[in-house]
Wavefront OBJ file of the C-alpha trace (Angstrom):
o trace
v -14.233 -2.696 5.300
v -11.416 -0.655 6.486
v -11.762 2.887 7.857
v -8.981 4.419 9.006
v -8.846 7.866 11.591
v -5.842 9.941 12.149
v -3.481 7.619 11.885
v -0.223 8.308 12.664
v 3.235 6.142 12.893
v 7.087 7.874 13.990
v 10.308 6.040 14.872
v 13.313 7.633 17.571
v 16.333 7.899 15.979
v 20.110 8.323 17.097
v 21.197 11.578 17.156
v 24.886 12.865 17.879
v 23.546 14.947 20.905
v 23.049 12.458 23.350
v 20.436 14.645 25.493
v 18.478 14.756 22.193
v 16.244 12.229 20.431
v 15.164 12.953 16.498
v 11.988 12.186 15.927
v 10.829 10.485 12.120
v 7.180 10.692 11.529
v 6.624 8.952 9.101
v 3.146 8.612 9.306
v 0.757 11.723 10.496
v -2.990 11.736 11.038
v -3.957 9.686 8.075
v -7.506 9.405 7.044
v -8.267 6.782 4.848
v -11.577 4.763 4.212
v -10.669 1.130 2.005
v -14.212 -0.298 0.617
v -14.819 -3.574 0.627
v -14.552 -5.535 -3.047
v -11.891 -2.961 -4.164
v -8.476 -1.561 -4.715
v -7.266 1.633 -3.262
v -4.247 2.551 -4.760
v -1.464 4.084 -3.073
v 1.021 6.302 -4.552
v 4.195 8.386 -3.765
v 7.466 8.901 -4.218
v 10.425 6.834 -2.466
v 10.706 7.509 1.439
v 6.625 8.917 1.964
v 5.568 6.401 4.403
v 3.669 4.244 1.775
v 4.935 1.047 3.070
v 4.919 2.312 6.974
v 1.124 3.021 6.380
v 0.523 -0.488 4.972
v 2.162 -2.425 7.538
v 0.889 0.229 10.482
v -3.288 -0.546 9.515
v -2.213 -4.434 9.893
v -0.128 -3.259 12.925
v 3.429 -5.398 12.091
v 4.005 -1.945 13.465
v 2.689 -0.335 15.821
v 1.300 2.614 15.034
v 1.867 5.890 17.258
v -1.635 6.970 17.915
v -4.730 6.728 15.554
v -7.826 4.279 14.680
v -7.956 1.236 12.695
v -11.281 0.295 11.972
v -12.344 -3.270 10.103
v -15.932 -4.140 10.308
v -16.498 -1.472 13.069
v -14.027 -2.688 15.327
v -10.782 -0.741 16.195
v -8.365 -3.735 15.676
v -5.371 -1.278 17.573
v -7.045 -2.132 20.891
v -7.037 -5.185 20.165
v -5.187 -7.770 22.573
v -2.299 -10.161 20.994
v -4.738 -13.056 21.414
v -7.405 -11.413 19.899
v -4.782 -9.430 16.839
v -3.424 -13.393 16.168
v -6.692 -14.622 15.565
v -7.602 -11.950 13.088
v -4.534 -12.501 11.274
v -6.239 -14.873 8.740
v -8.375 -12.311 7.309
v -5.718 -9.432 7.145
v -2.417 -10.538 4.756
v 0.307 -9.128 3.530
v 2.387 -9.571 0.151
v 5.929 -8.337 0.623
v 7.821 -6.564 -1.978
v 10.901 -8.675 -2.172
v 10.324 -12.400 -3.423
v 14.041 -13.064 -2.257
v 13.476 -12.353 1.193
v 10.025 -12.815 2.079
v 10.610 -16.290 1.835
v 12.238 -18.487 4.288
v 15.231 -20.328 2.257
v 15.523 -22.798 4.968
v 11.942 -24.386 4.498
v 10.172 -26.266 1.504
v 7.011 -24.310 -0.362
v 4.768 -26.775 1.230
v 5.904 -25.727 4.678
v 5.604 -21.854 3.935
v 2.113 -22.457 2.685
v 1.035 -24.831 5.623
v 2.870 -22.588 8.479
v -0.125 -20.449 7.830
v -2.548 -23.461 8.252
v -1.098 -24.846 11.057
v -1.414 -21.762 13.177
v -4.816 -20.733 12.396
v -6.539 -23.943 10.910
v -6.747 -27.368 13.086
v -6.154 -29.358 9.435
v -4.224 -32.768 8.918
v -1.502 -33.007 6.696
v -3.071 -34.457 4.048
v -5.947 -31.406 4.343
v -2.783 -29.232 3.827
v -1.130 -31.031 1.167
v -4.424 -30.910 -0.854
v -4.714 -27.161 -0.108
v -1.254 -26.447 -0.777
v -1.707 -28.006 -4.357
v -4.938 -26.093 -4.899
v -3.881 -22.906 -4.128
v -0.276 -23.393 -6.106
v -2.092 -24.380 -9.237
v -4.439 -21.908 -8.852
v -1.628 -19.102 -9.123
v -0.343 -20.632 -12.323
v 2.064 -23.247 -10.621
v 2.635 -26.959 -10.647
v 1.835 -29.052 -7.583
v 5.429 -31.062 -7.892
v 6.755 -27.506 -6.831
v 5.928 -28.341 -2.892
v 9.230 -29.956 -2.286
v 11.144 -27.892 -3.854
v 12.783 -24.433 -2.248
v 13.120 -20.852 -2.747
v 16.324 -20.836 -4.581
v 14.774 -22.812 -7.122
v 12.058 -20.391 -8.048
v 12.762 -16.903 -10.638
v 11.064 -13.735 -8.799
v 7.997 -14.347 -10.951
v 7.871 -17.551 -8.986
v 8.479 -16.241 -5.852
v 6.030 -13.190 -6.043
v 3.696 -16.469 -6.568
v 4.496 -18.312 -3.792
v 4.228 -15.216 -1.381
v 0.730 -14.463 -3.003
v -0.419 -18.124 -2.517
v 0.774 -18.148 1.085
v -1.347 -14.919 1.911
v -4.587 -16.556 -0.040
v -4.511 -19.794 1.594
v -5.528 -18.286 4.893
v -8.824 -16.732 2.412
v -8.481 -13.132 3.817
v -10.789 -10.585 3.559
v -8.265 -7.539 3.196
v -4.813 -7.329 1.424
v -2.040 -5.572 1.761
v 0.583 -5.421 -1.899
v 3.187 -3.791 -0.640
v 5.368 -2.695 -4.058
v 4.692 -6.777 -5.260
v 5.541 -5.300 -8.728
v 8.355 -3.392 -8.562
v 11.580 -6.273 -8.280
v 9.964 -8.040 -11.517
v 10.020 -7.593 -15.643
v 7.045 -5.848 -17.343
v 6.287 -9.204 -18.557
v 6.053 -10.867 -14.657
v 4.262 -7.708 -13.615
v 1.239 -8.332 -16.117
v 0.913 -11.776 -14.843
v 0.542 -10.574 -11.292
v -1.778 -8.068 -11.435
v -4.289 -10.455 -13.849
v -3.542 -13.059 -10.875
v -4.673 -10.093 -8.199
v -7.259 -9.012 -10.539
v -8.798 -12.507 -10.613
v -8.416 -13.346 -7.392
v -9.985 -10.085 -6.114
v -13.352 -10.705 -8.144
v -13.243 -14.803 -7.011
v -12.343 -13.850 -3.223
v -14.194 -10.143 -2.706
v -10.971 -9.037 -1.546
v -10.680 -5.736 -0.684
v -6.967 -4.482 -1.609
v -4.314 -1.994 -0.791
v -2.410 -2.027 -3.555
v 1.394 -0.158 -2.909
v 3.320 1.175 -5.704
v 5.057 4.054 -7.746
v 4.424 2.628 -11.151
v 1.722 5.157 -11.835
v 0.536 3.028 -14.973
v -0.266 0.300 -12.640
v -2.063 2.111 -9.999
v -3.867 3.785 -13.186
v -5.061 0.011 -14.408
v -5.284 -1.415 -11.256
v -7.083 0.358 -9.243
v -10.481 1.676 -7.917
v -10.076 4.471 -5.828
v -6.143 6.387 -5.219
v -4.801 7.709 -2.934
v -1.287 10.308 -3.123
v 0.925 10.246 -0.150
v 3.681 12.892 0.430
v 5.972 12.640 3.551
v 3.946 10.650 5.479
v 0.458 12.743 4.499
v -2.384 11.739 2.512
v -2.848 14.696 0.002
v -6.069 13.669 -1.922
v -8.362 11.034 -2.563
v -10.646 9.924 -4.635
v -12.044 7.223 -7.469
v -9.775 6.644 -10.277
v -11.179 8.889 -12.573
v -11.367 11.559 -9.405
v -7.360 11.269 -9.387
v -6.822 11.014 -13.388
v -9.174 13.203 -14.782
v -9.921 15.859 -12.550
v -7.235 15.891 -10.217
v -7.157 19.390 -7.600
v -3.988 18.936 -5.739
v -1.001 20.572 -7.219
v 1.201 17.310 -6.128
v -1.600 15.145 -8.000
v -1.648 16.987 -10.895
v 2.475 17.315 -11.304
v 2.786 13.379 -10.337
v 0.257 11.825 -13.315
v 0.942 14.600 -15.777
v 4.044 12.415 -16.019
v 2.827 9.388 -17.281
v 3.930 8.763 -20.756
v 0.547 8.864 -23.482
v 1.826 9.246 -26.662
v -1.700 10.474 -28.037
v -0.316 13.575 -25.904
v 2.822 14.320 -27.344
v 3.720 18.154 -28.097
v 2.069 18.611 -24.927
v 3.318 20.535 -21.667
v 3.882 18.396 -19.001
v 3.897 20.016 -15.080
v 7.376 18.730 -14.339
v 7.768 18.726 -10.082
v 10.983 21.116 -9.042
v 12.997 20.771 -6.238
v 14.088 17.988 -4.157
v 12.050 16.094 -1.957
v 12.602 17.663 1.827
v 13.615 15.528 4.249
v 11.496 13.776 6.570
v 12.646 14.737 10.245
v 12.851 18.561 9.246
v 10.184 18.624 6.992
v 8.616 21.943 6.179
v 5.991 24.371 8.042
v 2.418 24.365 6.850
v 1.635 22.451 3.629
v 4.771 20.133 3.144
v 4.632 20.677 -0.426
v 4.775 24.406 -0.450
v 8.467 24.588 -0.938
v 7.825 22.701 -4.248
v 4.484 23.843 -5.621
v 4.055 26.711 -8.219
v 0.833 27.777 -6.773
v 1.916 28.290 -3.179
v 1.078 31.623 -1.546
v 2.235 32.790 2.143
v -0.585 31.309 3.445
v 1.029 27.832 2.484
v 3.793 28.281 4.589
v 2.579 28.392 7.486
v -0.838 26.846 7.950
v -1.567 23.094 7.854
v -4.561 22.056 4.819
v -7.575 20.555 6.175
v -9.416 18.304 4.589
v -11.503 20.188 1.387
v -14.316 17.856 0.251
v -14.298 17.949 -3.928
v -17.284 15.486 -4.384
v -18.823 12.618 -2.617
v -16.132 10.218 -3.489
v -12.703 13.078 -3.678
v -11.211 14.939 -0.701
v -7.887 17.118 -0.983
v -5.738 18.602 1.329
v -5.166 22.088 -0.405
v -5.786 25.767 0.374
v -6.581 26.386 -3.168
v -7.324 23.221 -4.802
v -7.366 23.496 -8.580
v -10.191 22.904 -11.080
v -12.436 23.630 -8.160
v -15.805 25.747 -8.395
l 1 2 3 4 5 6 7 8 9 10 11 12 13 14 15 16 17 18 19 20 21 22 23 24 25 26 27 28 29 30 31 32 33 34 35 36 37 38 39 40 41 42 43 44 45 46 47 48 49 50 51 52 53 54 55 56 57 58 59 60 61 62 63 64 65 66 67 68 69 70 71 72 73 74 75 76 77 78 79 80 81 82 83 84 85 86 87 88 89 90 91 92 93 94 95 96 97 98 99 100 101 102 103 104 105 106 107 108 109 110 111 112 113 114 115 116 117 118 119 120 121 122 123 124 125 126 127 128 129 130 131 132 133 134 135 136 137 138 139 140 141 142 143 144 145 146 147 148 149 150 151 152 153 154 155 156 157 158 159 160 161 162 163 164 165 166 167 168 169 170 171 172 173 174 175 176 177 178 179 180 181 182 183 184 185 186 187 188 189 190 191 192 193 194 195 196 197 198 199 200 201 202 203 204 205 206 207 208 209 210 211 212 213 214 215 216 217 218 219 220 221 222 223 224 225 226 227 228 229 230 231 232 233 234 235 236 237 238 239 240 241 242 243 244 245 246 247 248 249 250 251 252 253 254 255 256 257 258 259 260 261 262 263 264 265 266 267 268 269 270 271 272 273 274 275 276 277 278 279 280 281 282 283 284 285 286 287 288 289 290 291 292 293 294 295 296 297 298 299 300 301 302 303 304 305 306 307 308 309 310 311 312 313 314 315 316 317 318 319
């Protein structure tokens, strides 16, 4: 459904020297193919451009240069007439519940704001979708009057979910949807994605750094480190046979205690940061394996198997 070709997203920033610009790429030359009826799973650490890539394929900003392919059509040439009316099938769940959700209007007119710019419905069409789609996410219709404030982030995360689904997209962006809520709240969601994504045939990007989540979750991951993609595969590609240092270090943290005693790769070093970042492979100046060769030349795409790719000189558990 999506398919995704060296994409890449930077930002100008201040810098003291006025006759100097510093450039942030936070995105570079991603390469990314999201099938359709599934999750791809997106993991990193803080500051890697997870979020930047998210927002960039549905183009709430604009990316640099690259390809954004859905259903064969390269949606970044797309005009703003033609992008608005495509908005319906490509959504977006924010992280925040507290301020992805105008405090100023009533649920029903967050969930029929949607309606009323793509949809030529009546009211009372909208109020009757409104209702299904609030039940359907576990909430009571008599909520429609009622604001933000009112609502715990549970709620919220609900709301913002419902106001996506309304529109019935085809591809959806959760962008961290987890992370400002209790384990308890976080269960609820996913099983409310979960279902929603067999019902719907959603196809999902799914945005996080709980590694247990992206481990239930999802169908295929894929590990971002300053702004690069650095492997990809299915879920049992990434868990079980990972071949990228970075990959290997990141889920050897997860807590199992059917593996206790064991050694776990613990990462070393801080992160570098992302206007100077380093030469050749960006994780070099962290990775135990690294040889010269790392620090100078850029990893091209190494194909594991039909479904894994890594971005490694010397990928590990490789034949």
């Amino acid at each position: 459904m999506i398919k995704i070709q060296n994409l890449s997203t930077q930002f100008s920033l201040k810098s003291k020297n006025l006759f100097k610009k510093n450039i942030l790429k936070a995105v570079e030359k991603v390469n990314l193919t999201i099938p359709k009826n599934s999750v791809m799973g997106l993991v990193g650490e803080s500051g890697c451009g997870k979020s930047t890539l998210g927002r960039s394929i549905l183009r709430l900003i604009e990316p640099s240069e690259g390809e954004v392919y859905f259903y064969d059509n390269d949606i970044l040439k797309f005009t703003n007439k033609e992008m608005s009316s495509l908005r319906k099938k490509l959504q977006i769940v924010f992280q925040d519940p507290y301020s992805s959700l105008n405090p100023r209007m009533t649920i029903f007119e967050i969930l029929k704001e949607g309606l009323d710019i793509h949809y030529n419905y009546s009211k009372a069409e909208s109020i009757d979708k409104s209702m299904d789609i609030i039940t359907r996410v576990n909430l009571k219709k008599d909520i429609l009057q009622r604001y933000p404030h009112e609502f715990s982030g549970g709620q919220r995360q609900r709301i913002s979910i419902a106001r996506s689904l309304i529109l019935n997209p085809e591809f959806l962006v959760c962008d961290e949807v987890t992370s400002a809520l209790d384990v308890s709240n976080q269960a609820q969601i996913i099983n409310l994605l979960n279902e929603f994504k067999k019902e719907l045939k959603l196809s999902i990007l799914f945005i996080s750094h709980d590694l247990n989540i992206i481990s239930y979750f999802s169908d295929y991951i894929a590990v971002m480190y300053l702004g690069k993609i650095l492997e990809v595969g299915t879920k049992s590609d990434i868990i079980n046979n990972s071949t990228h240092p970075y990959t290997k270090a990141l889920f050897s943290s997860i807590f199992d205690i059917s593996k206790r005693g064991q050694k776990v790769n613990l990462l070393k070093g801080e992160i570098p940061g992302s206007i100077n970042k380093p030469t050749g492979c960006y994780f070099h100046t962290r990775c135990p394996y690294a040889k010269e060769r790392c620090s100078h030349e850029v990893p091209i795409e190494t194909k594991i198997s039909g479904t894994q790719s890594t971005y490694c000189h010397y990928p590990l558990n490789s034949k």
